[in-house]
N, C-alpha and C positions, 0 to 999 in steps of 0.2 A: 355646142359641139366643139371638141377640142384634138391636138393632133399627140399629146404628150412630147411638144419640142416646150421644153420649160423654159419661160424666159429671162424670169429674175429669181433670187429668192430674197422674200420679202422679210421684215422682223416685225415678231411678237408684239406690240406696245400695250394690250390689254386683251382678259378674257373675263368676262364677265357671268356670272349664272342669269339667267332671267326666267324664273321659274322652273318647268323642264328644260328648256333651252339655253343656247348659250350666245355669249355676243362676241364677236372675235375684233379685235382694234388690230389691225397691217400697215406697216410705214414701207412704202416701196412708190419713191416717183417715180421711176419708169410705168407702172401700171397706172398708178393715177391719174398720170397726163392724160387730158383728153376723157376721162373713164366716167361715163354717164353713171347715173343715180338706175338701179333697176337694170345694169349690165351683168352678163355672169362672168366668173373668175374660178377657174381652176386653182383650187386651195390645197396643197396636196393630193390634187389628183380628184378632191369634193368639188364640185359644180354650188357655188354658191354667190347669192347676189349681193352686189354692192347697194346697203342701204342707205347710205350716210359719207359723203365727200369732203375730208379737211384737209386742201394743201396737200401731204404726198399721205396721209394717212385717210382710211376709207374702213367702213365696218361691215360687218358680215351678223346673220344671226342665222344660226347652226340649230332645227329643231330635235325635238326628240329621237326619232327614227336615224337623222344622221350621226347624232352621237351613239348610238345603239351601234350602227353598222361601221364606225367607221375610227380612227386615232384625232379624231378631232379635239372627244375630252380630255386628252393628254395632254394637249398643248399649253404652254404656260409664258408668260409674258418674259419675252431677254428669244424665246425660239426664234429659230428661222425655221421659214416654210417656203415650198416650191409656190412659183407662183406662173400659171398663162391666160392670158385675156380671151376669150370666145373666137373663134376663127372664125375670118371675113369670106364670104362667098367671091372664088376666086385667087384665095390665097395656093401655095404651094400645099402639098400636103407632105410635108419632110415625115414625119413620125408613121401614125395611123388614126384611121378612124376612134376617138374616144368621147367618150359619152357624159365620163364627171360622174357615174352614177356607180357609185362605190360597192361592189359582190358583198367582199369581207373584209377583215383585217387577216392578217399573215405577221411572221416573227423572222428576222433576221438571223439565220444558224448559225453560218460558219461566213468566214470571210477568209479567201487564200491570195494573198500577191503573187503575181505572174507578172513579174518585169513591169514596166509604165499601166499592166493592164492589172485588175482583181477579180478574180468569179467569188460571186457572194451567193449563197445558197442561202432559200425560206424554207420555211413551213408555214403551210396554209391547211384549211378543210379540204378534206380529200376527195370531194364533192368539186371540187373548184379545177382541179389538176385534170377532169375529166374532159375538161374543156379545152386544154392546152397541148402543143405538140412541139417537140421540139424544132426552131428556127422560127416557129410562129412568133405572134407579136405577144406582148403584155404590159400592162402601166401599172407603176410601181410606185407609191406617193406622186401619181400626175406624171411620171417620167415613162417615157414609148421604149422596150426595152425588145431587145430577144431574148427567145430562149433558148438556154441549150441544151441542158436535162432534163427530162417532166419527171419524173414519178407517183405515186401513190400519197399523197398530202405533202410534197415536194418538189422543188424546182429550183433552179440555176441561172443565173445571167450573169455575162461578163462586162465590165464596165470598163470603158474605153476616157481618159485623164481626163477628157472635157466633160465629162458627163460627172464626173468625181469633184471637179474642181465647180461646177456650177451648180451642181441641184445636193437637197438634204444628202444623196444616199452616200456622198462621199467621206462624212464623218459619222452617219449614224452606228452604233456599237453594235453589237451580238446582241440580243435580247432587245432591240427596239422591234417595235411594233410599226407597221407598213401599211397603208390603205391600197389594197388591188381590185382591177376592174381586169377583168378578161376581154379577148375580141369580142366584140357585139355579135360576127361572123356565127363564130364558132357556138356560142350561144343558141343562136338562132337553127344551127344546124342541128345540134343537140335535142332540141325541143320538138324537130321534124322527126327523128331517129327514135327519140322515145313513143313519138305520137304513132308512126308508122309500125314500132315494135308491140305497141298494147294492142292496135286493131287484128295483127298477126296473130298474137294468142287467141285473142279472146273467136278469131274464125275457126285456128287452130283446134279449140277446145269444144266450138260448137261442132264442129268434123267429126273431130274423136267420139263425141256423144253419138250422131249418127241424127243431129240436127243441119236442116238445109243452110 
């Protein structure tokens, strides 16, 4: 469980293929300190465990399913990635509830500056936007962001200079590619609303027949 307050962002030193899967090499001491073998690490926003501990670099292996869902196989040795260590029971919770467990990938559209601040607009599955509202929450490569547009396979957030100057989204260009997790919340409400909406019909339709 993660809050998307990013804390460092780590560098690339290796990504390796290992069959379907992949191995990822991170040089960031700050995470290292301290970072048990079999801890998880929000990697961009991916939930993935530390297998391997050298000094300030630590590895990851990224299986099939998370390079399917997620900008992980993008990443190349020289990158920087967002990086947060698993939240301590007890901790603050500054960001929001986040999970590590990556929906889809989304594209970064437009980018407009507005004085010290930038609203940068994606594009995602339009399936995903269904879930969002604006002022709600959303994680953006591991970053806890609001929103302030929703629409139909699009959405908005405005990004405030610490958040520019410390995590990926502050250089990433037009046409980069984003790992998003929506609120768990929202999610969960979604699944009530359809569950609740299918047993409606299908009473509905038993009625109309002139079945009890």
């Amino acid at each position: 469980m993660f809050t998307g307050l990013v804390e460092t962002m780590g560098n690339v030193v290796a990504a390796t293929n290992e069959g379907e899967g992949r191995r990822l090499t991170i040089d960031s001491s700050l995470i290292a300190d301290g970072l048990p073998i079999g801890a998880s690490v929000a990697v961009n926003g991916v939930c993935l465990t530390a297998v391997a501990i050298r000094n300030s670099q630590f590895d990851f292996e990224a299986g099939p399913e998370t390079l399917k869902r997620t900008n992980l196989g993008e990443v190349r040795p020289g990158d920087r990635v967002n990086l947060e260590r698993a939240l301590k029971v007890g901790d603050r919770l500054g960001g929001h509830i986040v999970q590590g467990h990556v929906d889809a990938v989304g594209e970064i559209s437009k980018r407009e500056r507005e004085g010290e601040w930038e609203v940068v607009r994606f594009a995602c599955p339009a399936d995903l936007t269904s879930c969002m509202v604006p002022k709600g929450s959303i994680t953006v490569d591991g970053v806890s962001l609001t929103l302030v547009d929703v629409n139909p396979g699009e959405f908005s957030v405005a990004l405030i200079p610490h958040t520019m100057d410390a995590t990926t989204l502050g250089f990433k260009p037009v046409g980069a590619t984003v790992n998003l997790e929506v609120d768990i919340f929202a999610k969960y409400i979604q699944k009530q609303w359809q569950s609740a909406a299918a047993e409606w019909m299908v009473k509905f339709q038993a009625h109309a027949q002139g079945r009890p």
